[in-house]
N, C-alpha and C positions, 0 to 999 in steps of 0.2 A: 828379414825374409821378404824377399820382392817377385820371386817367381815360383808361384805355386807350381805351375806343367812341371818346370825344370824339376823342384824336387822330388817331384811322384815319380819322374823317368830316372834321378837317382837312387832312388830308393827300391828301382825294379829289380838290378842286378843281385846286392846287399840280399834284396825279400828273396828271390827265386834260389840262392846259396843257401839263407835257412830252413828254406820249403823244403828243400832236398836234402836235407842233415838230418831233420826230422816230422819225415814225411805224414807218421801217424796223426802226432801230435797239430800239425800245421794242418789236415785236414779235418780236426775235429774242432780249430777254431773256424778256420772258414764253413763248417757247417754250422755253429752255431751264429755268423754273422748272419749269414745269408736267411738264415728261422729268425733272427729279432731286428731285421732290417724288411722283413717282408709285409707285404700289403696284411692288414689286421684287420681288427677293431680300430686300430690308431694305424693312420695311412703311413706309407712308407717314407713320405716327406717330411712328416712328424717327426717321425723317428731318427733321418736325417739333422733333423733340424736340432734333436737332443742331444744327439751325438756330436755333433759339434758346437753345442754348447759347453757340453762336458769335455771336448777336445781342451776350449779356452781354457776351463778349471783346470786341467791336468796338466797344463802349458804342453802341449803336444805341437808342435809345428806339421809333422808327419800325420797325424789323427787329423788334424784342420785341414790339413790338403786334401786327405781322401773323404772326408766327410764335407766339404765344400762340394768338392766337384758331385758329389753323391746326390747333395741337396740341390743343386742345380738341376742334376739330369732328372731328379723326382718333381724338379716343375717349384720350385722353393720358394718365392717372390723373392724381392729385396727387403719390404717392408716386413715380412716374417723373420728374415735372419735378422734385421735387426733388433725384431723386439726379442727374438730369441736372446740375442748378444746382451741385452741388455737382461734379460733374468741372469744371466751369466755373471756379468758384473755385481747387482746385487747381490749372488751367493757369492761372489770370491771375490769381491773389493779390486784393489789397487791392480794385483797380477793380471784382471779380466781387462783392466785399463789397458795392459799394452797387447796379451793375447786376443783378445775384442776386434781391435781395428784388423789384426793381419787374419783374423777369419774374415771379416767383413771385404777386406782385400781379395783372399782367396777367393770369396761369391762369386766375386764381380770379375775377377780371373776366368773362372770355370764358366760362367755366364754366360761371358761374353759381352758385358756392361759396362759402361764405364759406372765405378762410384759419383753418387750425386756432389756434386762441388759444396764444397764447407759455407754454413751460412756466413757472411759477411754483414756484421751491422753497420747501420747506416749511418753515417756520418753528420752528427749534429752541426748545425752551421753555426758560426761565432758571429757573438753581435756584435752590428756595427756600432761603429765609433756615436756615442750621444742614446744608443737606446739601451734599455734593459734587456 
């Protein structure tokens, strides 16, 4: 997955088909989103930021995309979604290893950031000829 926009604009058609199939139902989850995503006791970027924690655990690519762009526009840092990503990974191991990065991708999508470039170590120099 490389383009988070692209799949939320795919997914608008598909969503708006089942919003209108069952209209009841599809408004009593968005009331309940809009009541455990709202400013609390625990700010709304928090709560972004949980939620797409628990996107990763669920391998959700769909749930990553709207809860990225969410925690962006809630003001999210980069250094919060990471350590977020990283409770992530400690609850769910290996699956958080590959869902991890593409939330982390997402951030920086919805952002507007470029992701920080991978640390590179530094190249030990080889000794020359005659020394230790």
């Amino acid at each position: 997955m490389s383009n988070y926009r692209q799949l939320v604009r795919d997914l608008a058609e598909p969503t708006r088909g089942l919003r209108d199939a069952i209209p009841e139902v599809w408004s009593g989850f968005a009331a309940m989103h809009h009541a455990a995503v709202a400013e609390g006791a625990v700010p709304a970027r928090i709560k972004e930021l949980t939620a797409l924690a628990i996107a990763v655990v669920k391998q959700c690519d769909g749930c990553i995309a709207y809860h990225a762009k969410a925690a962006a526009r809630a003001g999210a840092t980069a250094e919060e979604v990471a350590e977020m990503l990283g409770v992530a990974l400690l609850m769910d191991g290996g699956t958080a290893s590959v869902y991890g990065p593409r939330a982390w991708q997402a951030y920086h999508e919805f952002s507007d950031q470029s992701p920080p470039q991978a640390h590179q170590p530094e190249a030990v120099p080889a000794p020359q000829a005659g020394r230790p």
